[in-house]
C-alpha angles and dihedrals in degrees: 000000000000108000129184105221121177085336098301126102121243141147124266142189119244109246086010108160107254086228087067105029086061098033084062098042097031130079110250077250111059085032088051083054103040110111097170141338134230114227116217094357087289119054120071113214130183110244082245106071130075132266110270122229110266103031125147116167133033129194129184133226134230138181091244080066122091085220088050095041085062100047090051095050101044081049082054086058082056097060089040098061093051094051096055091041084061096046098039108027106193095045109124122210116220103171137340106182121176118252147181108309085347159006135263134191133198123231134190104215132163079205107061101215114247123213075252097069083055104094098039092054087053092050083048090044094045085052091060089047092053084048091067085217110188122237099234113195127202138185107224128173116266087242095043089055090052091053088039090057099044101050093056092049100251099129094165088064092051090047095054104048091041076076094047108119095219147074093239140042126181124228130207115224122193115167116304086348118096108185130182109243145155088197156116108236119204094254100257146009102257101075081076091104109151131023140144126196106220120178138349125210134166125264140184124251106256084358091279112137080217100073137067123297121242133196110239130199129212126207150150137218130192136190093248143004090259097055088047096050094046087051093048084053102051086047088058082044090056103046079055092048095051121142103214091051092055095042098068090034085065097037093239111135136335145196127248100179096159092065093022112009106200096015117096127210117230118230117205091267098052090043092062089047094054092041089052086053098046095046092056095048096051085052092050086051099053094044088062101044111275124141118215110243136165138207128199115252093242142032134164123297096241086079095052085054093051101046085047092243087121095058110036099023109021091104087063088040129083127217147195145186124248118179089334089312115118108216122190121226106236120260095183138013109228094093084065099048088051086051097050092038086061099046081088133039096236125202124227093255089061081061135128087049109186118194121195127201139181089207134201120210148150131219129182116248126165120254098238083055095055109108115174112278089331094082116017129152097218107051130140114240113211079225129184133179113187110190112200142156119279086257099047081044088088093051101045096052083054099047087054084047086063093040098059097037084052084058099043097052091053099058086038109250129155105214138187125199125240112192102204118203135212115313122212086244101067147103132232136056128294089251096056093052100044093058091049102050081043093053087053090049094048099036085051090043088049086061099048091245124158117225153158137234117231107190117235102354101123141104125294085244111036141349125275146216106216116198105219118198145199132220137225082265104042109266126138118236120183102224129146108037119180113200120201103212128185097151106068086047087062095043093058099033100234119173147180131206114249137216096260099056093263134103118260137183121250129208118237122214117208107196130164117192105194093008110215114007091219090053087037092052085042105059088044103055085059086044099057092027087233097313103113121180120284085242093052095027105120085214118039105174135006111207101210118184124204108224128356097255074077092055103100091048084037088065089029090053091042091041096053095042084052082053094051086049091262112155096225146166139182133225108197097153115141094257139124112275093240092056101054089040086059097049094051084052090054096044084056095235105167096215122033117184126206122210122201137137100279094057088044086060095057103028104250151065156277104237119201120177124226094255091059108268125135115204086180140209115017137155123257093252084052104055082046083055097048094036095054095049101047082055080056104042096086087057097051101044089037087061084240118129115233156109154204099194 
């Protein structure tokens, strides 16, 4: 039969064994690094079973593949499990999924592993790869497994495929080691290059707290040492980078979650930082159009019902009685802006109409899920709904497009664009839907933009474009989403008057540039490690003198930078100049300014950067000067107008 392999025609045997079909059509390269194949673009297949009727293509897959990564890893979680059944007989295995960076599996064990088990399971692990064990795969009766399972002690097995839907179930051999497994398996044990076992913790059977506690084990697994390594580094990289450490280094925010769990508490530094955000973002608003408005944080239920939020949101949601009245504390802002938006009949030349909000609101997460600033349930949205005509629907998807580009260029992000379809839970009809998954595609095709489809991650209301981006060390954060909605303007019946006399329905766009300012902060001060820009620093320069006899020009120097709209502060305490140097480094302070006699003679100062560079005696007009336009060189060289001057 006429089969497409790796893009390329060629003849194939009905019921050939895949092994062979690609060892003969292959290069001894890319066969040497096949682990499986899809078939048809849909089904994965081990390299030792044969070619189904019917197939057509055939694609194979590397480890420089995301399909090929996980099979590798998952077949990792293999090698795992055996190792720890020959350490530790009596141990029985219960799952070991692949996950993101990584793989995990479960273990009932009367021992609870240690960090410290963990070297000598990878020695363990590293002498079945040597061994080039074969994954050997099998087809079994639902009943025989069963039976397969019980006998050798692995009730968690049995219990799981007594809930397959299905007669037969197929089992993974290497060596001594039987696992349940739909598949493929890399085919044999030593492709497994390159792993690392990382961490264990406990965790629940089924995740019920009801059930029994295992003992799980995380690890990774790369195509090569040098992918592995480059990943272990960036982790380091990014213990260094985090956000909560640096966050209370630089005295920015903190936790009280005995008292608030998921809502952070702002310290003066962290405060300015946030204000200085807010305030730029409220004059970028307003430069492209956008009016200030604000909602209350909660309003009746009846609403929430009626915008759909009860019944597809309300377990994320929190309520609370008022004179017998339950009132929902608002998740999202959109419900207020229709309000507002039909407290007046508005014509066709008022559209598009752009409300902006810094918005308040609270969603319930659960507490295992909290993660710094990274995953709150109080955080402000920097939150907009434009509501337009159909035809102005095109341009304004681009205009947030450039918006958001604008934005991400500034802080210095790469991005990429994810357009997410309807999901099952939703409301609205096919046809809404349809035009507005179809507006997103043609508004991001217009712009030459390259993107990718994820099925059925949208809203509940209408499909969305997420800007994914990408930090200083290469993790992905999702950040700016725009949301095409023609669902919640016919729920609350807002209009417009058209042209021709008559009432018309408008679309509403739901976008969100930086998302929540907590996550947003969050993710930049791992971004910039602390340092944050000179224009967004809270502290821009610390004045330090050297001895007290400096301590009048000390106050005269700090009082005349504050004037000049310098964010400033002094250190004057009775301690040694290094010291003090080193503690402005650490606190990340872009300009630190030394005071002696010297610079009290001449009415300046000694000015040392963060990074260690001194640039050495200036006056005081011209540290305001450098110091000003260091704050506007991102916007200059970003193609952005503005100024801090």
């Amino acid at each position: 039969m006429k089969i497409v392999l790796d893009g390329k025609e060629i003849e194939a045997a009905e019921n050939a064994l895949i092994s062979d079909v690609l060892k003969e059509n292959l290069s001894g390269k890319k066969f040497k690094a096949c682990v499986a194949v899809k078939i048809n673009n849909e089904t994965l297949l081990d390299l030792s079973q044969t070619i189904p009727t019917g197939t057509t293509t055939i694609t194979p897959l590397t480890t420089d593949t995301e399909e090929g990564l996980q099979i590798l890893r998952h077949s990792t979680s293999h090698i795992m499990a055996q190792a720890v059944q020959t350490l530790f007989p009596g141990t029985k295995v219960t799952i070991g999924p692949s996950i993101e960076n990584g793989f995990y599996y479960d273990f009932d064990t009367d021992r609870h592993f240690t960090t410290e088990d963990l070297e000598a399971i990878e020695k363990e692990m590293q002498k079945i790869v040597d061994s080039a064990l074969p994954f050997e795969r099998s087809v079994m009766a639902k009943k025989d497994a069963i039976d397969f399972f019980t006998k050798m002690g692995e009730t968690y097995k049995a219990e799981i495929i007594s809930e397959i839907d299905a007669d037969t179930v197929s089992l993974y051999k290497q060596g001594n080691f039987t696992d349940l497994c739909r598949g493929p398996h890399i085919p044999n044990t030593s492709f497994a290059k390159a792993f690392k076992l990382m961490s264990v913790a406990g965790a629940y059977w089924r995740g019920d707290e009801k059930n029994r506690m295992l003992s799980r084990i995380y690890g990774t697994a790369f195509a090569d040492e040098k992918a592995l390594k480059t990943y272990l580094n960036r982790l380091e990289e990014a213990k260094r980078r985090d956000h909560r450490k640096l966050g209370k280094e630089l005295g920015l925010f903190t936790f009280f979650e005995e008292h608030a769990p998921g809502m952070a508490f702002w310290l003066p530094k962290g405060m300015m930082l946030r204000t200085i955000l807010e305030d730029f973002l409220r004059r970028e608003h307003l430069k492209r159009g956008y009016e200030l408005v604000q909602g209350p944080q909660i309003m009746r239920k009846e609403l929430w019902e009626k915008s759909g939020h009860y019944d597809h949101y309300r377990q994320n949601m929190y309520f609370t009685e008022i004179e017998n009245a339950i009132h929902g504390v608002k998740p999202m802002n959109c419900v207020g802006h229709l309000l507002m938006y039909n407290n007046t009949l508005h014509s066709y030349r008022e559209l598009p109409v752009r409300m902006f909000e810094l918005g308040l609101v609270h969603r319930h997460e659960m507490s295992g899920a909290l993660h710094g600033l990274l995953r709150v349930r109080q955080f402000t949205q920097d939150d907009a709904h434009i509501i337009c005509t159909p035809e102005q629907l095109e341009d304004e998807i681009i205009s947030i497009m450039h918006f958001s580009a604008d934005l991400m260029a500034l802080f210095g992000f790469n991005y990429r664009l994810v357009i997410s379809t309807r999901p099952k839970d939703s409301i609205g009809t096919d046809e809404a839907w349809e035009l507005s998954t179809k507006a997103l595609i043609q508004a991001v095709e217009k712009e030459g933009k390259q993107y990718q489809i994820n099925e059925g991650d949208g809203a509940f209301y209408g499909p969305k474009i997420d800007i994914k981006v990408t930090d200083a060390i290469g993790r992905e954060w999702q950040l700016s989403t725009i949301q095409v909605d023609f669902n919640l303007p016919e729920r609350f019946e807002i209009e417009y008057v058209g042209q021709d006399g008559e009432r018309h329905r408008p679309v509403m766009v739901h976008r969100a540039i930086l998302g929540s300012l907590e996550r947003f902060i969050g993710v930049l001060t791992e971004h910039y490690a602390g340092a944050f820009p000179t224009w967004l620093a809270p502290v821009q320069a610390r004045v330090l003198n050297v001895t007290d006899a400096q301590l009048d020009f000390t106050n005269e120097a700090v009082k005349k930078l504050q004037a000049a709209g310098i964010r400033v502060e002094a250190d004057t305490r009775n301690e040694k100049l290094g010291f003090k140097v080193r503690e402005a480094q650490l606190a990340k302070i872009p300009f630190i300014l030394v005071v002696g006699d010297k610079e009290v003679e001449e009415k300046g100062v000694n000015i040392r950067l963060r990074t260690g560079e001194n640039l050495g005696l200036q006056s005081l007009d011209e540290t305001i000067k450098l110091i000003r336009e260091d704050s506007d060189k991102p916007f200059k060289t970003g193609g952005m107008s503005y100024s801090f001057a």
